[in-house]
N, C-alpha and C positions, 0 to 999 in steps of 0.2 A: 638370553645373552644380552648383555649392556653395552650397547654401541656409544661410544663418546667420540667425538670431533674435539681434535686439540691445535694446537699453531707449534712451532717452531717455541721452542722454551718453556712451554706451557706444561704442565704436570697431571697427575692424577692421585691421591689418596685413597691408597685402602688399607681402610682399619686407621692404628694411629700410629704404625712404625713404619709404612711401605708404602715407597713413593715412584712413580714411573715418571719421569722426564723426555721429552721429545729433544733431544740433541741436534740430530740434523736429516734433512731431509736430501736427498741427493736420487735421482731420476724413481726407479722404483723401488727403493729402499728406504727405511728409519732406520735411524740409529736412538737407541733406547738407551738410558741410564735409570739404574734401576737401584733405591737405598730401601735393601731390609736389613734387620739385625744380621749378625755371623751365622745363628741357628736354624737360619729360613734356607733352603738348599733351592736356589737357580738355575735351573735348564732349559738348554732351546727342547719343545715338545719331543723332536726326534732323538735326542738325546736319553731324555727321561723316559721313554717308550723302550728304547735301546734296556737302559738299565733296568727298568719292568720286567722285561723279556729273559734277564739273566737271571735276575731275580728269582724268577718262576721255576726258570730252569733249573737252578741252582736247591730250591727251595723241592723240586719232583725228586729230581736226582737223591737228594738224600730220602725220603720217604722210602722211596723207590730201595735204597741199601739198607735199612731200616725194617723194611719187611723182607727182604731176603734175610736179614742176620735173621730175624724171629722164626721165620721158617725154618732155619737149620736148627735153632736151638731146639725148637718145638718137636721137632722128629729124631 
């Protein structure tokens, strides 16, 4: 992992289209602004974890209907 120390305005670059900006600092929080293209999808981790998790879910579940249809047909 890459630890950077930044100030109050201060930024970071990664790659050459995404940019993290330090907004404000207020007790124990940041506030981030964050510029990527339209095509780069932003989530707080729990968020994206959340959507993983349906994902999966989503992605068993059918397999899961998918070999019961082939079963029926099969017999």
């Amino acid at each position: 992992m890459l630890v950077l120390t930044r100030k109050l305005q201060e930024a970071i670059k990664i790659g050459q289209d995404i940019e993290i900006t330090i907004l404000t600092i207020e007790g124990d929080q940041v506030k981030l602004g964050i510029s990527a293209p339209k095509d780069i999808e932003i989530h707080r981790k729990e968020i994206f974890l959340s959507i993983q998790e349906e994902n999966n879910k989503a992605s068993n579940t059918n397999f899961n209907q998918l070999q019961q249809l082939f079963n029926i047909k099969k017999n």
